[in-house]
N, C-alpha and C positions, 0 to 999 in steps of 0.2 A: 504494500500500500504506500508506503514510502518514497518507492522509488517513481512511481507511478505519480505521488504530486512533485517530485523533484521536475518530473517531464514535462509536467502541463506546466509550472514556475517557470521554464525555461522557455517555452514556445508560448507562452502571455509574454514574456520579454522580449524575444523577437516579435513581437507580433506589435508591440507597441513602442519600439525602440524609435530612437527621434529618426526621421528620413535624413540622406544625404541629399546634397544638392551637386549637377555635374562637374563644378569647380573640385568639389570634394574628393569625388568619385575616380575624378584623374589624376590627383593628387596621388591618392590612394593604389592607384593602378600603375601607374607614372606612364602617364599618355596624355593625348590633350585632350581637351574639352570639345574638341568639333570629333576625336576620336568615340569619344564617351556617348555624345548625342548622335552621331552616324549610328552607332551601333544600338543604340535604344529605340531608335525610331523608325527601325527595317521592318519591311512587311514581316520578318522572322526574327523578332529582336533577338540576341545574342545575350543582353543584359536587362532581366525585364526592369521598366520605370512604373508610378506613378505617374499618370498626367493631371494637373488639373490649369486646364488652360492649354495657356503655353508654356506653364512650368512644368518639369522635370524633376521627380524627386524619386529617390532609390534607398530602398531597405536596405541594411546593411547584411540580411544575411542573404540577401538574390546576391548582392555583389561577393560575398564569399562562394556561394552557389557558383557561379562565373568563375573563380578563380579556381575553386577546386574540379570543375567538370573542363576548362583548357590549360590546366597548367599539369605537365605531368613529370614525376624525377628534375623536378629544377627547371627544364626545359620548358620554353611554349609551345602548344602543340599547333600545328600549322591550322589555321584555318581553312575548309573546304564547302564550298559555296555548291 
């Protein structure tokens, strides 16, 4: 039972963790900002966002999600389109 509220603690935390914004996001990533919104904004985003408007704002753990599903043994894995 225990371990069981540790998981819902932690996924109400991602769930309500503050958004980043794409300055952030590239910071974070170390790429640019026109990098960060190309790739949010594809018919297939690559990095899902938040829209509201024409803001841009990203959960921090999709951008983990991102790093862990293309980054593999140190290396980037190539992108294929």
């Amino acid at each position: 039972m225990r371990v069981q509220q540790q998981q819902v603690n932690a996924a109400e935390r991602d769930e309500f963790a503050r958004l980043l914004g794409p300055a952030e996001v590239a910071e974070w990533l170390g790429v640019s900002v026109a990098w960060v919104r190309d790739h949010a904004t594809r018919k297939s985003p690559r990095i899902p966002a938040v829209k509201a408007g024409k803001l841009l704002r990203f959960r921090p753990v999709d951008v983990q999600g991102f790093i862990k599903h293309y980054w593999r043994s140190g290396d980037l894995e190539v992108y294929r389109d």
